[in-house]
BAKEKOL-795829 format. One record per residue: residue in one letter; x, y, z of N, C-alpha, C in turn. Coordinates in nm, 4 decimals. Example, Ala and Ser with C-alpha at 12.3 -4.5 7.8 and 13.67 -1.06 7.14 Angstrom:
 res     n.c1     n.c2     n.c3    ca.c1    ca.c2    ca.c3     c.c1     c.c2     c.c3
   a   1.3190  -0.5690   0.7800   1.2300  -0.4500   0.7800   1.3200  -0.3300   0.7800
   s   1.2850  -0.2250   0.7080   1.3670  -0.1060   0.7140   1.2900   0.0030   0.7870
//
This chain:
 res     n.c1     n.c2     n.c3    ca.c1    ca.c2    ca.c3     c.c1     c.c2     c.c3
   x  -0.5618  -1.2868   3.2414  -0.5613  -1.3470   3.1097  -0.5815  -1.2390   3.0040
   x  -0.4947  -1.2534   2.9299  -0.5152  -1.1420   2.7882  -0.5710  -1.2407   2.6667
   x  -0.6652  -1.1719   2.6034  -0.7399  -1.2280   2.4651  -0.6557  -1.0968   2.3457
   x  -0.6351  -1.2099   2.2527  -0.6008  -1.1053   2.1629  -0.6563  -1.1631   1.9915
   x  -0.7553  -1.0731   1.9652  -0.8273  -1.0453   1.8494  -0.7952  -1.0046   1.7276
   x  -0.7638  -1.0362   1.6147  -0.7340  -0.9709   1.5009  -0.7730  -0.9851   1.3918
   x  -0.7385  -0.8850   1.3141  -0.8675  -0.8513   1.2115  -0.7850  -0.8232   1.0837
   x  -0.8575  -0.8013   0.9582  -0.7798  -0.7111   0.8330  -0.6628  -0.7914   0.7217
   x  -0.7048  -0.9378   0.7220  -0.6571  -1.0097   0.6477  -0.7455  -1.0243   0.4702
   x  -0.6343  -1.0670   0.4024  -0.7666  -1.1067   0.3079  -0.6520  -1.1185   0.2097
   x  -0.7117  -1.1068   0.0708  -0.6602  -1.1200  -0.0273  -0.6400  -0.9994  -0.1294
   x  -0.5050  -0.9682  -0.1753  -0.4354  -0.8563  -0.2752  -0.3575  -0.8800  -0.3530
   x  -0.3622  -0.8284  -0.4037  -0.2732  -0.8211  -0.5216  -0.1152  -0.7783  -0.4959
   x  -0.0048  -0.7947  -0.6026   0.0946  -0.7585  -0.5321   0.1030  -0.6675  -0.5465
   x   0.1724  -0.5824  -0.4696   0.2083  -0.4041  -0.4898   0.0994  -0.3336  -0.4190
   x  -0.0099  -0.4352  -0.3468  -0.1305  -0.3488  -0.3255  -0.0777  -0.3574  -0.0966
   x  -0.1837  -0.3131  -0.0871  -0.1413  -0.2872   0.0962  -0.2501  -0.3293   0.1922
   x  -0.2263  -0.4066   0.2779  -0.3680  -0.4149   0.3859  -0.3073  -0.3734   0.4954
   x  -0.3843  -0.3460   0.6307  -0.3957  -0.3026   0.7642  -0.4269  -0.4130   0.8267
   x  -0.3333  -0.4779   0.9257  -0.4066  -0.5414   0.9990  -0.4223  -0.4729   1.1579
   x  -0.5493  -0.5401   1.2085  -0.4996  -0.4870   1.3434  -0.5507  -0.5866   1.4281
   x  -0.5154  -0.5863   1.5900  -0.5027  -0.6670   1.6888  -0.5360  -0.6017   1.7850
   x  -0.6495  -0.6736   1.8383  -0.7026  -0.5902   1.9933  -0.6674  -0.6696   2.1246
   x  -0.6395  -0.6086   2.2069  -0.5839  -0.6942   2.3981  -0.7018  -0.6608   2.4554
   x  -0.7469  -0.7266   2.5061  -0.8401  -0.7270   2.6476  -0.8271  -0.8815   2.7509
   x  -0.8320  -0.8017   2.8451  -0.8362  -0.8732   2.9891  -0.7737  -0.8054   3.0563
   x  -0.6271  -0.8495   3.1326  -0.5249  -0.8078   3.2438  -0.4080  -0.7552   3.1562
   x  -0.4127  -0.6601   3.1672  -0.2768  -0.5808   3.0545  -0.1999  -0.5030   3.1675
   x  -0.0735  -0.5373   3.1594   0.0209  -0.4836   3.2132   0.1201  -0.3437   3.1382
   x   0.1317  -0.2984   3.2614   0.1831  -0.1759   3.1869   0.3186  -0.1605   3.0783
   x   0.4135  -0.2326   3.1404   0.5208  -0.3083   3.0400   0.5143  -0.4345   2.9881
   x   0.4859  -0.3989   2.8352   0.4890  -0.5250   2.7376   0.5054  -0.4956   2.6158
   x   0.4978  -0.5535   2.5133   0.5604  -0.5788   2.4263   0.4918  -0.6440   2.3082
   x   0.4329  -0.5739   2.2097   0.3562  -0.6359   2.0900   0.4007  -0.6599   1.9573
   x   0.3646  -0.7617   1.8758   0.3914  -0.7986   1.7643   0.3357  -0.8837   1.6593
   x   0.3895  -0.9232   1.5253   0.3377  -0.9847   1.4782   0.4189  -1.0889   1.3608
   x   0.3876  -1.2418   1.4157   0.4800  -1.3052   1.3212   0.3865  -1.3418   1.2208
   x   0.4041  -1.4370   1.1720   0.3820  -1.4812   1.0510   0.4248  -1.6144   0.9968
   x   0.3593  -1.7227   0.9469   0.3755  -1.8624   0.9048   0.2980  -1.9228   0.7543
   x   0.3801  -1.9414   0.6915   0.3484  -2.0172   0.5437   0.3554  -2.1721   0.6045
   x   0.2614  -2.1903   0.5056   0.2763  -2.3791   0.4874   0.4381  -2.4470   0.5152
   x   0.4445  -2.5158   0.6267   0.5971  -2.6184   0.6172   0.6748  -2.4853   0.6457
   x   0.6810  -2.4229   0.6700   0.7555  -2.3070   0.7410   0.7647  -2.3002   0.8785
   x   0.8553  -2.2554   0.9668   0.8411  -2.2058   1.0590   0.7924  -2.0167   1.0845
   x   0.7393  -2.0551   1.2164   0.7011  -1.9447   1.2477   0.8075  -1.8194   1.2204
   x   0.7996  -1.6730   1.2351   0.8907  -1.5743   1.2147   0.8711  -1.4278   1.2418
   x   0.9762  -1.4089   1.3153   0.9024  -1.2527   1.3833   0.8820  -1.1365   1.2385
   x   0.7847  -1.0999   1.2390   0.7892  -0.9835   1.1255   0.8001  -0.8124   1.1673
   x   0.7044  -0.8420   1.2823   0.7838  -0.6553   1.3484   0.7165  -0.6714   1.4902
   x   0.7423  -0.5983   1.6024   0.6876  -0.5916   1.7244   0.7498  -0.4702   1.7932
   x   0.6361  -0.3896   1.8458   0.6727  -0.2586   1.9285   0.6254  -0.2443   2.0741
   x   0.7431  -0.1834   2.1483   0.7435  -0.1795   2.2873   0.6335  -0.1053   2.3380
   x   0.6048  -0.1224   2.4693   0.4625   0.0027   2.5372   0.5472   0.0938   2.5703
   x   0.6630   0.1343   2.5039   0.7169   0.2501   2.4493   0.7454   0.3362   2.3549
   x   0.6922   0.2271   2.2371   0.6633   0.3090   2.1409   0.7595   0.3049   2.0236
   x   0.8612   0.1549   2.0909   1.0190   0.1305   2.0330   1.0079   0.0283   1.9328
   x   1.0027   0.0305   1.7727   0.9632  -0.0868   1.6751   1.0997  -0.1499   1.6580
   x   1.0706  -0.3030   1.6189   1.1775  -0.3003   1.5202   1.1038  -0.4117   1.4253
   x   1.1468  -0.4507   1.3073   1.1266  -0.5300   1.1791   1.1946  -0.6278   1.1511
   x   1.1910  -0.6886   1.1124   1.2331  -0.8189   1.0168   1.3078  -0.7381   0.9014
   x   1.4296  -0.7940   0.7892   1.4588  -0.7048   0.6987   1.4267  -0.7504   0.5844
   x   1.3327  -0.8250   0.5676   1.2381  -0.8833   0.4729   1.1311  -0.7562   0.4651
   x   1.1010  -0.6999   0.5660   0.9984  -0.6055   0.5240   1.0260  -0.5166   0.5471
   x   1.1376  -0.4344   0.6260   1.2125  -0.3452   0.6410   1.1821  -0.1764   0.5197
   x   1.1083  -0.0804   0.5713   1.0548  -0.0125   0.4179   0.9069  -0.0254   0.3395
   x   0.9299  -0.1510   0.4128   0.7238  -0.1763   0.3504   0.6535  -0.2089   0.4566
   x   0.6904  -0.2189   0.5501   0.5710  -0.2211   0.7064   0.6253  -0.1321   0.7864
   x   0.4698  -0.0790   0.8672   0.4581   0.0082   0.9406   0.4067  -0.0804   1.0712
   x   0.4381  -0.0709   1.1965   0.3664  -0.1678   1.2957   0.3631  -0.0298   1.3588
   x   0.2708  -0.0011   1.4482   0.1978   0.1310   1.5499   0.1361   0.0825   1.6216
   x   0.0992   0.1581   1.7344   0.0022   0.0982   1.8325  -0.0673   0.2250   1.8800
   x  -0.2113   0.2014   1.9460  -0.2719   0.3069   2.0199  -0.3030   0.2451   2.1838
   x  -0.2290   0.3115   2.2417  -0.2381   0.2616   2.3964  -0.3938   0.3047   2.4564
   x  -0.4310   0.3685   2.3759  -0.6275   0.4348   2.4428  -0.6789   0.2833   2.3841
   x  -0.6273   0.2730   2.3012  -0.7165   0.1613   2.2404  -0.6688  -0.0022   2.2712
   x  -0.6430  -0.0028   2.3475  -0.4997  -0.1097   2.3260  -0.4941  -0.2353   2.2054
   x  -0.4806  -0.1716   2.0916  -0.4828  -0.2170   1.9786  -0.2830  -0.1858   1.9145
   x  -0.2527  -0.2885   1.8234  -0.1649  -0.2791   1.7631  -0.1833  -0.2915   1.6325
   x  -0.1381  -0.2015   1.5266  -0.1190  -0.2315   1.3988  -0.0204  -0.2833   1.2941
   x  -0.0628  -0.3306   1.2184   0.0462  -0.3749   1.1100  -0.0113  -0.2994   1.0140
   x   0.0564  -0.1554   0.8750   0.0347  -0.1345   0.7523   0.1021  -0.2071   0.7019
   x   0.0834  -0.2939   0.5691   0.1855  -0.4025   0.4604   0.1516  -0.3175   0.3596
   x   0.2242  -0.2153   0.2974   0.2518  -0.1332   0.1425   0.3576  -0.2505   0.0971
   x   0.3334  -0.2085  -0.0545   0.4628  -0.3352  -0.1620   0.4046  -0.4662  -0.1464
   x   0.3129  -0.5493  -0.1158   0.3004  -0.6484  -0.0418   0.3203  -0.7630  -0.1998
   x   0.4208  -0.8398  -0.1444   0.5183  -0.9179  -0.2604   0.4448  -1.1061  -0.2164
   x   0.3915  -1.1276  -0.3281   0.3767  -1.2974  -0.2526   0.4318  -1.3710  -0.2041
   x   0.5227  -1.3625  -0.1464   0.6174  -1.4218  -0.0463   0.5935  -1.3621   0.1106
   x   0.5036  -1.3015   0.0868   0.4104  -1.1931   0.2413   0.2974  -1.2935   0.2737
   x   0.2839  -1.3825   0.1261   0.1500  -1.4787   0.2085   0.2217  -1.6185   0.3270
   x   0.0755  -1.5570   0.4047   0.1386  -1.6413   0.5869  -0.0122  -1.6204   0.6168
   x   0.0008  -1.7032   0.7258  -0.0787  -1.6668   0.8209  -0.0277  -1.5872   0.9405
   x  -0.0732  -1.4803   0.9488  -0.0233  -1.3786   1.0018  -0.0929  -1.3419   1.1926
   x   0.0345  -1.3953   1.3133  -0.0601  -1.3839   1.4477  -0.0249  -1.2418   1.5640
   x  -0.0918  -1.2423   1.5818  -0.0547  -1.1056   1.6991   0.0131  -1.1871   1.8349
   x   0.1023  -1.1362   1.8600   0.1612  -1.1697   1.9874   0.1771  -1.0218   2.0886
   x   0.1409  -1.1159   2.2317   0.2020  -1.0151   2.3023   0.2435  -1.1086   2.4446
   x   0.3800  -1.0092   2.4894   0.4278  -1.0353   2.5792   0.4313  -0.9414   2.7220
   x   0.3800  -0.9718   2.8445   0.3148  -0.8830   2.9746   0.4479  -0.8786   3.0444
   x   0.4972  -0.8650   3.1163   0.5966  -0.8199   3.1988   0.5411  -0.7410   3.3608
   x   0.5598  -0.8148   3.4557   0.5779  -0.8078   3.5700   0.6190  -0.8912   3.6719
   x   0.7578  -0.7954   3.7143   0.8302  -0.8236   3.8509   0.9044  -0.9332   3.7399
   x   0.9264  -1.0452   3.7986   1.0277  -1.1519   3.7300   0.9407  -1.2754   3.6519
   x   0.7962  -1.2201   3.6402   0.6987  -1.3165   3.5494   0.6713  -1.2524   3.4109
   x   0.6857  -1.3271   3.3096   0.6784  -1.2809   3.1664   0.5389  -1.4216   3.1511
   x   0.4504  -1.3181   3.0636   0.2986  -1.3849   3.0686   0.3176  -1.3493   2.8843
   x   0.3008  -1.4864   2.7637   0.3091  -1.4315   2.6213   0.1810  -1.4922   2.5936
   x   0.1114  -1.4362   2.5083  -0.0291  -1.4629   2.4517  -0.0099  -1.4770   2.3356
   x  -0.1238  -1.5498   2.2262  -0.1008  -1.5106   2.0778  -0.2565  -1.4932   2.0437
   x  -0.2577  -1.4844   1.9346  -0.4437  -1.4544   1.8757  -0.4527  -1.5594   1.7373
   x  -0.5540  -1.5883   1.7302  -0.5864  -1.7025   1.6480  -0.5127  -1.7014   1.4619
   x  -0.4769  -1.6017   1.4418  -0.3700  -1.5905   1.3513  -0.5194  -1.5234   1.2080
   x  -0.4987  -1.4541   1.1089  -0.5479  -1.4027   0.9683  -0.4576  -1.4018   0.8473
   x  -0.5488  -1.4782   0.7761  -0.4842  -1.5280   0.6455  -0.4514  -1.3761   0.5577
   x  -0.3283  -1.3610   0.4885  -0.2783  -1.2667   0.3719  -0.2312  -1.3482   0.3131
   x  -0.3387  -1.2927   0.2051  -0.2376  -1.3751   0.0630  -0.2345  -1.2643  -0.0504
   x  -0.1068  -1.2553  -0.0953  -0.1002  -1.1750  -0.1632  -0.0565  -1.2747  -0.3298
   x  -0.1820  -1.2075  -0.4596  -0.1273  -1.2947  -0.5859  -0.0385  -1.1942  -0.6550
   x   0.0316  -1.2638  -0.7742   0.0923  -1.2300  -0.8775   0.0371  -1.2217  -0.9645
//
């Protein structure tokens, strides 16, 4: 079982930047796959960026230029930087991850942190 923890939400202004980050503990497999979507009110959910335990990102092109997603495998933590952050960035924002072994795919999520960004 993987728990996944996250932190570094809050409230900014627009143009201003937060860090979020997301911690794994339990059974972590060596190939997987982290990320982070994101959900407004009456919205559906939506991938915003997620990087491989290779080190391989990709983005949404909504934020494409203004997020940074990284990870530290010592730590097994993943990050999100949000620079530019435009109010249309406010979501509730969740860490996902997906485990990989043999022909079983195991996906977790974490209790999700509010960004709201004003005008």
């Amino acid at each position: 079982q993987v728990q996944l923890v996250e932190s570094g939400g809050g409230l900014v202004q627009a143009g201003g930047s937060l860090r979020l980050s997301c911690k794994a503990s339990g059974s972590i497999f060596s190939i997987n796959a982290m990320g982070w979507y994101r959900q407004a009110p009456g919205k559906q959910r939506e991938l915003v960026a997620r990087i491989t335990s290779s080190g391989s990102p990709n983005y949404a092109d909504s934020v494409k230029g203004r997020f940074l997603i990284t990870r530290d495998n010592t730590k097994n933590t993943v990050y999100l930087q949000m620079n530019s952050l435009k109010p249309e960035d406010t979501a509730v924002y969740y860490c996902n991850r997906k485990d990989y072994s043999g022909s079983y795919v195991l996906e977790h999520w974490g209790q999700g942190t509010q960004v709201t960004v004003s005008s």
